[in-house]
C-alpha positions as semicolon CSV with decimal commas, in nm:
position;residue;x (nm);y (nm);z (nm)
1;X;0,000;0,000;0,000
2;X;0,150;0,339;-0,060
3;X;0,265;0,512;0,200
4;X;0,384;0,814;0,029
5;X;0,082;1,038;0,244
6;X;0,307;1,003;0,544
7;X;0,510;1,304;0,448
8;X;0,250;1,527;0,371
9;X;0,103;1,464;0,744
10;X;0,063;1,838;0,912
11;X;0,218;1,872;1,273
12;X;-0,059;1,835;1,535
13;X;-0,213;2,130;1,680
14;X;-0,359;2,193;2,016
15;X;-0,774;2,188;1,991
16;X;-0,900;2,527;1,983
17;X;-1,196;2,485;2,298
18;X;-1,418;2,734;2,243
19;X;-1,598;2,926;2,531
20;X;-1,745;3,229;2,347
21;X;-1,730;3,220;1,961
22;X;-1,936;3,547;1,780
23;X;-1,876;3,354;1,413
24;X;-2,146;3,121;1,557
25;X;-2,401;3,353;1,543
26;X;-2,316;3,493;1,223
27;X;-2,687;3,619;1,041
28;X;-2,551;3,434;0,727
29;X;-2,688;3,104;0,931
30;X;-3,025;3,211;0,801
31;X;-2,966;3,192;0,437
32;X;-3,166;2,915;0,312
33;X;-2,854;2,743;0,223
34;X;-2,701;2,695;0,565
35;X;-3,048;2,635;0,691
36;X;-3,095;2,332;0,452
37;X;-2,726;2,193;0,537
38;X;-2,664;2,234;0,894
39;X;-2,717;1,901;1,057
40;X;-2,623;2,017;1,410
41;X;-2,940;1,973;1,643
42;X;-2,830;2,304;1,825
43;X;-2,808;2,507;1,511
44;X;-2,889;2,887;1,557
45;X;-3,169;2,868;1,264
46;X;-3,313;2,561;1,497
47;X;-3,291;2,715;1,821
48;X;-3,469;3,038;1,645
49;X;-3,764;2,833;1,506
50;X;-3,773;2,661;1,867
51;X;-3,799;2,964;1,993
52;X;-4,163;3,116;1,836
53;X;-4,027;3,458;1,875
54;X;-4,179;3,714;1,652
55;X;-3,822;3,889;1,643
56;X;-3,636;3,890;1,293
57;X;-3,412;3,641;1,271
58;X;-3,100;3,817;1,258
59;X;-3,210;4,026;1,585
60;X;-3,233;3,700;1,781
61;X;-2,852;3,600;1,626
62;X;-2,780;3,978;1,869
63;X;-2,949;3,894;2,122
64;X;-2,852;3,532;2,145
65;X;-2,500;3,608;2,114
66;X;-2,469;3,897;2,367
67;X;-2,675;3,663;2,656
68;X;-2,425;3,371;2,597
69;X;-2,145;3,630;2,569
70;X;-2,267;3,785;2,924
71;X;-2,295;3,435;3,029
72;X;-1,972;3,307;2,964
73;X;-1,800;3,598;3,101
74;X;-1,987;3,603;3,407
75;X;-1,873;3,224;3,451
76;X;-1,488;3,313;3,368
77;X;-1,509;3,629;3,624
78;X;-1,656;3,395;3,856
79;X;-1,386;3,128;3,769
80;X;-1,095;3,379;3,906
81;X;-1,254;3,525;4,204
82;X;-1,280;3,166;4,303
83;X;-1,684;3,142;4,288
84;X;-1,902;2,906;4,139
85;X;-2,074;2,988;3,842
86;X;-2,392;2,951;3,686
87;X;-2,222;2,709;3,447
88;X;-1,963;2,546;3,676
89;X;-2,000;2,457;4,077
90;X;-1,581;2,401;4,061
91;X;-1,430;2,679;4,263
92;X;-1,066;2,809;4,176
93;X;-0,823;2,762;4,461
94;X;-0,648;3,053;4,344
95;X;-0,924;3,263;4,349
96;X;-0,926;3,624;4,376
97;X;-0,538;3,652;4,260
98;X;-0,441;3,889;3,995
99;X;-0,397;3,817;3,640
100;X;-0,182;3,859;3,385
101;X;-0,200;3,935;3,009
102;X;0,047;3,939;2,748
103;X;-0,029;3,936;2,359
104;X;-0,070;4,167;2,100
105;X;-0,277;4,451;1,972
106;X;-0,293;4,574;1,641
107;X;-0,330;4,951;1,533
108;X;-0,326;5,176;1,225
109;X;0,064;5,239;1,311
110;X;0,130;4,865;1,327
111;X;0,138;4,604;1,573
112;X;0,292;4,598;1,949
113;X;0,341;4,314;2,213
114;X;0,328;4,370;2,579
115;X;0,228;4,250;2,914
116;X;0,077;4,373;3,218
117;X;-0,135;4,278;3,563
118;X;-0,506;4,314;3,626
119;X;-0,639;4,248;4,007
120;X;-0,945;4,162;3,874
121;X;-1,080;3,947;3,516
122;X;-1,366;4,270;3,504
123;X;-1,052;4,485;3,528
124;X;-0,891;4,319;3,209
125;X;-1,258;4,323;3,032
126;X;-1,282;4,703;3,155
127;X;-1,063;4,881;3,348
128;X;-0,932;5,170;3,251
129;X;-0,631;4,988;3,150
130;X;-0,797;4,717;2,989
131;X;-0,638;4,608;2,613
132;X;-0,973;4,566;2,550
133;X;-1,107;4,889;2,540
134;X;-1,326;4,984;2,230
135;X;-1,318;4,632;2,153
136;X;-1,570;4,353;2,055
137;X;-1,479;4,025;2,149
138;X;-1,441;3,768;1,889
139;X;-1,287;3,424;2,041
140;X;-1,240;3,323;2,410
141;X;-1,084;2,964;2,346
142;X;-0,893;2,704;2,576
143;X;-0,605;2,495;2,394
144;X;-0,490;2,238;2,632
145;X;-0,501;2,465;2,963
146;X;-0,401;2,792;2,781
147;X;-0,644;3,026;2,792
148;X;-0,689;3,315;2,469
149;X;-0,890;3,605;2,383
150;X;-0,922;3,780;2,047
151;X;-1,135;4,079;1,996
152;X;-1,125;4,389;1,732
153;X;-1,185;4,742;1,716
154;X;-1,201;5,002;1,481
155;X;-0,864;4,995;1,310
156;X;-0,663;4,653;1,468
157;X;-0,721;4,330;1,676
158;X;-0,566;4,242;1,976
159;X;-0,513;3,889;2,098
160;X;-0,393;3,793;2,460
161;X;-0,267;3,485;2,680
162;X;-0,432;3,506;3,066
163;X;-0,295;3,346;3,347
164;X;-0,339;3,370;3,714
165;X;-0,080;3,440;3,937
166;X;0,006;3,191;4,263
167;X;0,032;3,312;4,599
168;X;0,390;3,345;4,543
169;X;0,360;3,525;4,220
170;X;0,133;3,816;4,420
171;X;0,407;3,841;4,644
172;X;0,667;3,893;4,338
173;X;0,455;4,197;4,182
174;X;0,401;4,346;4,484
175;X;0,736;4,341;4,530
176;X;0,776;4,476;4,183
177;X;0,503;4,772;4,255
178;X;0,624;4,888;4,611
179;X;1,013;4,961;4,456
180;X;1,056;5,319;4,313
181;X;1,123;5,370;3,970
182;X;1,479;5,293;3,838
183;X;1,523;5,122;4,178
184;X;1,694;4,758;4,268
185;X;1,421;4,508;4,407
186;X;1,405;4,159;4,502
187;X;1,104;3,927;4,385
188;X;1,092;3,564;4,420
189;X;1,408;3,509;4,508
190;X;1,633;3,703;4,245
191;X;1,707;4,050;4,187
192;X;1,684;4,331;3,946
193;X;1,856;4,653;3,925
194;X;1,546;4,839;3,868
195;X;1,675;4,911;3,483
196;X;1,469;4,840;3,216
197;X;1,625;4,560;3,089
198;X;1,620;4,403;3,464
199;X;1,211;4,519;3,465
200;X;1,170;4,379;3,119
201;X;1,305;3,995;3,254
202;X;1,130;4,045;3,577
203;X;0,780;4,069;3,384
204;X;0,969;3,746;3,177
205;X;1,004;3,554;3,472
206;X;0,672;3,624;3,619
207;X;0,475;3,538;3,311
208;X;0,687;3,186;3,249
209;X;0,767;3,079;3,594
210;X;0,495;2,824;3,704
211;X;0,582;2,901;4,049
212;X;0,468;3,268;4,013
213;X;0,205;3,217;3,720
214;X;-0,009;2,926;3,560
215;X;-0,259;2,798;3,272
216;X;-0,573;2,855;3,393
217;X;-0,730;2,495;3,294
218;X;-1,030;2,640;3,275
219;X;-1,219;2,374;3,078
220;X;-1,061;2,111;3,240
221;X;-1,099;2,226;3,601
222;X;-1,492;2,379;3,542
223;X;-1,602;2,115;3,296
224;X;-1,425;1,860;3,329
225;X;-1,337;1,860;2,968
226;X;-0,929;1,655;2,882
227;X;-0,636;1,827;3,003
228;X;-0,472;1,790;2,659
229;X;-0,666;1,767;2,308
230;X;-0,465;1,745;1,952
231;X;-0,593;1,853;1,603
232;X;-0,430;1,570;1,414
233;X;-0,478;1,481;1,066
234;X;-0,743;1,220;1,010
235;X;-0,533;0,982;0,827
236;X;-0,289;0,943;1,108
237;X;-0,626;0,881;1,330
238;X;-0,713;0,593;1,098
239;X;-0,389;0,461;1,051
240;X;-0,373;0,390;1,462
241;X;-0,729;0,274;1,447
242;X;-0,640;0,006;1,197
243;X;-0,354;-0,050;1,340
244;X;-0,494;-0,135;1,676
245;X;-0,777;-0,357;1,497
246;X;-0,441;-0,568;1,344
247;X;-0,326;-0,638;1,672
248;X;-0,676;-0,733;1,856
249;X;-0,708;-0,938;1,547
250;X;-0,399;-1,120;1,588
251;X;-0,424;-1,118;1,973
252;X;-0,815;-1,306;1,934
253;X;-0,672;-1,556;1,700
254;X;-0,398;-1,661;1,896
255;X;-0,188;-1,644;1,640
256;X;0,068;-1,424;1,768
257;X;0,305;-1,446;2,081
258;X;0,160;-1,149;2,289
259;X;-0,043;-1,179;2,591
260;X;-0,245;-0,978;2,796
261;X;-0,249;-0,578;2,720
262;X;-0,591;-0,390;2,765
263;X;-0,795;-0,318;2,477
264;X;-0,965;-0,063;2,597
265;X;-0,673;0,157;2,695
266;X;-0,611;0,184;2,348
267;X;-0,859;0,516;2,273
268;X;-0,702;0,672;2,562
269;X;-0,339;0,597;2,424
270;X;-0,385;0,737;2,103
271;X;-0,559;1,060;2,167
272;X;-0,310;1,148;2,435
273;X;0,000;1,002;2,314
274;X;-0,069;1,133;1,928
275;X;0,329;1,195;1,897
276;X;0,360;0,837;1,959
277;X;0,136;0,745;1,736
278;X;0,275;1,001;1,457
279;X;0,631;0,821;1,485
280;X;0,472;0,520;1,485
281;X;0,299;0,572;1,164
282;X;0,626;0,767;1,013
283;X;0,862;0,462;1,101
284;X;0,952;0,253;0,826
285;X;0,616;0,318;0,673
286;X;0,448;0,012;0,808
287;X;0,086;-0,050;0,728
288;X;-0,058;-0,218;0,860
289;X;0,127;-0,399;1,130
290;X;0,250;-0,747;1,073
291;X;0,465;-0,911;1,278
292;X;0,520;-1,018;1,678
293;X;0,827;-0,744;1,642
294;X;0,626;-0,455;1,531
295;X;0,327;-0,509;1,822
296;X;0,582;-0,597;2,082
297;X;0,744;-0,267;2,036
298;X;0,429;-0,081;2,029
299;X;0,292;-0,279;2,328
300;X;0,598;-0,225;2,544
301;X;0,590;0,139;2,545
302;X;0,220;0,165;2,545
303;X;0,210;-0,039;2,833
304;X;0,490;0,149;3,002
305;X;0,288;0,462;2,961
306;X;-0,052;0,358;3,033
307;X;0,108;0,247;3,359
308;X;0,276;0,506;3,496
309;X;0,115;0,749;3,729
310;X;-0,070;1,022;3,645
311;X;0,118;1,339;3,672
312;X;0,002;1,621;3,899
313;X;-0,152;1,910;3,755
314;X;0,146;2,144;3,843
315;X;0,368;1,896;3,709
316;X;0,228;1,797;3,446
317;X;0,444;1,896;3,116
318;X;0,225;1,958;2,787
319;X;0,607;1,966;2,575
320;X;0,527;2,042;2,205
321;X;0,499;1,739;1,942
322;X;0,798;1,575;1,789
323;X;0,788;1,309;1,517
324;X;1,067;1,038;1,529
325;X;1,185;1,053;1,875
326;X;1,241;0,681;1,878
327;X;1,207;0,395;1,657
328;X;0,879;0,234;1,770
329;X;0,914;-0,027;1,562
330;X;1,267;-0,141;1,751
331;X;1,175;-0,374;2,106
332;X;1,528;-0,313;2,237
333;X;1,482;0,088;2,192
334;X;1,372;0,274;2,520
335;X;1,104;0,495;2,386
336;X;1,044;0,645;2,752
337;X;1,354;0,840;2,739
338;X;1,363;1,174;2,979
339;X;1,347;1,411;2,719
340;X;1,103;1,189;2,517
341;X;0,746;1,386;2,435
342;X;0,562;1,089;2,433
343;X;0,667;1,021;2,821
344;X;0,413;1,128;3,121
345;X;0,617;1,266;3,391
């Protein structure tokens, strides 16, 4: 069979998890067309005729966006004060901490990065100091723990990271805020001279230290939603899927060597091992599998990983994808090396 498709295979992406999306209600979804083909029981054009409202139907797109819009915010805001929401009874052990935002925001005079603090998520929505300001919100979207936010105004977009900051990590900025201007002060154990290059790396350290700062997690913690989720081409996907039906095939007929394993771990493995799987599929362009070497070597290491604990969520490492980081087709190869992607620590 040819294999050639292997090259073309995209680099997985982290899932964008939408909380708030305004393209969904877009008044194009009651053109005839999309009314005719959208097969989604939750459609806008469905909830409207649900609905018997007299209202036009793009007027109840509006108002249907800015209630879940108000919604969803309220829940986030409630999310980092450490209250439960109307969506979500989880409450935020970090609570009431400041955030922080870093990102960019477009103008007519071109584009500019920055970051800064907010005591409060209304405070980053509308403070005074808020990058928001003037601006309707677009996205609000998880990916893998991350949380984003894209909105637009008149002449540029701006697009942001949040995270909260720890205990430790309050302590740091108000460190940071208490020292004059041009002044040496200590945070978190290290110094700066109070010059801007020393202010510049203290803001550095405070947005990538996960002592001082973290993900959020919000659809993970509040929903209960994975930790990690990949955007992975769907050939890969079906290339595992066959590939595990090879093995239970084999493993049912007794005509291979292997024992034991569990079948149903397999799901799990591939949607949260997908580099695995991707190297897998890359190596030596087997398909399908067909031999006791090839499913030992998969078997170890999947075993090996579906074994191990599960990490802590302050531990746990969400390292970007690499293809080829062992040959999974080799038994004697340790695929579970330290600096290996496809290994839980």
């Amino acid at each position: 069979m040819d294999m050639n498709w292997i090259d073309e295979i995209r680099d997985p992406e982290p899932r964008k998890r939408y909380i708030y999306n305004a393209d969904d209600y877009d008044p194009q979804y009651g053109d005839p067309y999309y009314r005719e083909h959208s097969t989604r029981a939750d459609s806008l054009w469905r909830l409207y005729e649900e609905s018997g409202t007299s209202i036009t139907f793009d007027a109840f797109a509006d108002e249907s966006r800015q209630t879940d819009y108000r919604m969803e915010t309220g829940a986030l805001r409630d999310f980092f004060n450490g209250s439960q929401s109307a969506l979500s009874s989880y409450r935020n052990p970090m609570g009431g901490n400041p955030l922080i935002a870093f990102g960019s925001i477009g103008r007519w005079d071109g584009e500019r990065t920055g970051i800064s603090s907010f005591e409060t998520f209304d405070d980053l929505m509308n403070g005074d100091d808020s990058p928001f300001k003037d601006c309707e919100i677009d996205h609000i979207w998880d990916e893998n723990g991350i949380l984003k936010m894209r909105g637009h105004h008149h002449d540029g977009s701006v697009e942001v990271e949040i995270r909260q900051l720890t205990d430790q990590g309050c302590e740091a900025l108000e460190s940071y805020e208490q020292a004059w201007a041009g002044e040496p002060f200590d945070a978190a154990g290290r110094h700066y001279d109070g010059g801007k290059e020393s202010v510049d790396r203290f803001w550095n350290d405070l947005k990538t230290d996960r002592g001082l700062a973290v993900e959020p997690r919000y659809v993970e913690l509040a929903f209960g939603c994975p930790p990690i989720e990949w955007d992975i081409d769907a050939r890969v996907r079906d290339f595992a899927e066959r590939m595990g039906d090879e093995y239970t095939s084999l493993y049912e007929q007794d005509t291979t060597g292997i024992k034991g394993g569990d079948f149903e771990r397999f799901g799990a493995f591939a949607d949260n091992h997908l580099d695995f799987i991707r190297a897998l599929t890359k190596a030596r362009g087997m398909d399908p599998i067909s031999s006791d070497r090839e499913i030992a070597a998969f078997l170890n290491t999947f075993d090996k990983l579906a074994a191990m604990p599960e990490p802590s969520p302050a531990s746990q490492e969400k390292d970007e994808l690499s293809a080829g980081v062992c040959d999974p087709t080799d038994p004697t190869m340790d695929c579970l090396q330290p600096d290996s992607p496809a290994a839980i620590r």
